[in-house]
N, C-alpha and C positions, 0 to 999 in steps of 0.2 A: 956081062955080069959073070963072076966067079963063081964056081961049086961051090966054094964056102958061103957066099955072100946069098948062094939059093937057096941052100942047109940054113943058112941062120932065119931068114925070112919065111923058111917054111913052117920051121920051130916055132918061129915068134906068133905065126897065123896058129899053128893046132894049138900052142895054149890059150890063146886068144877065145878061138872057138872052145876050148876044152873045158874052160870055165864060164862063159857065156857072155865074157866084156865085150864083146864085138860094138856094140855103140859106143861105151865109155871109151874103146881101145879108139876109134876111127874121130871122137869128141877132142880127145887128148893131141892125136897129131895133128886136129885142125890149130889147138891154141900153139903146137910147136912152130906150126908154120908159119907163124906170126913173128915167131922170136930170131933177133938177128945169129943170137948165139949157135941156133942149128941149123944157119943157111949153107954151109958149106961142109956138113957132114954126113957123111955116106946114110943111104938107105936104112942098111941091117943096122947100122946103131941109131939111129933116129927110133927104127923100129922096137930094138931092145932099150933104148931109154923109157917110149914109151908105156910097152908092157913094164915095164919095173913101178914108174908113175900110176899106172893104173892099179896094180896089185897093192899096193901102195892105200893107195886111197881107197880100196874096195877093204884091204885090210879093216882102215882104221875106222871106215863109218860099218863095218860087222862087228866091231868088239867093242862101240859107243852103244850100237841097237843089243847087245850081249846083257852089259852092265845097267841099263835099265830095265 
């Protein structure tokens, strides 16, 4: 594994923890692992897709629970 590749995945673990997704984040790449689309792609972007997925959806159900 690359320095970059251990920077990216470290990054992606402290925001991870930093905002508290750690189930949703570890939920998200179990439905990845399913999909043929990300069998053959590297770790750290599996894992930056995910975090993006996650933020994503944590976004949009905090500005549904907002507006009501």
């Amino acid at each position: 594994m690359s320095k970059q590749t251990e920077d990216t995945l470290m990054a992606v673990h402290l925001e991870v923890t930093r905002l508290g997704l750690v189930k949703e984040f570890n939920a998200q790449l179990r439905r990845m692992a399913s999909l043929k689309e990300y069998k053959w792609i590297d770790m750290a972007t599996k894992y930056e897709r995910a975090l993006a997925l996650t933020k994503e959806n944590y976004n949009a159900r905090n500005d549904k629970r907002k507006k009501k």
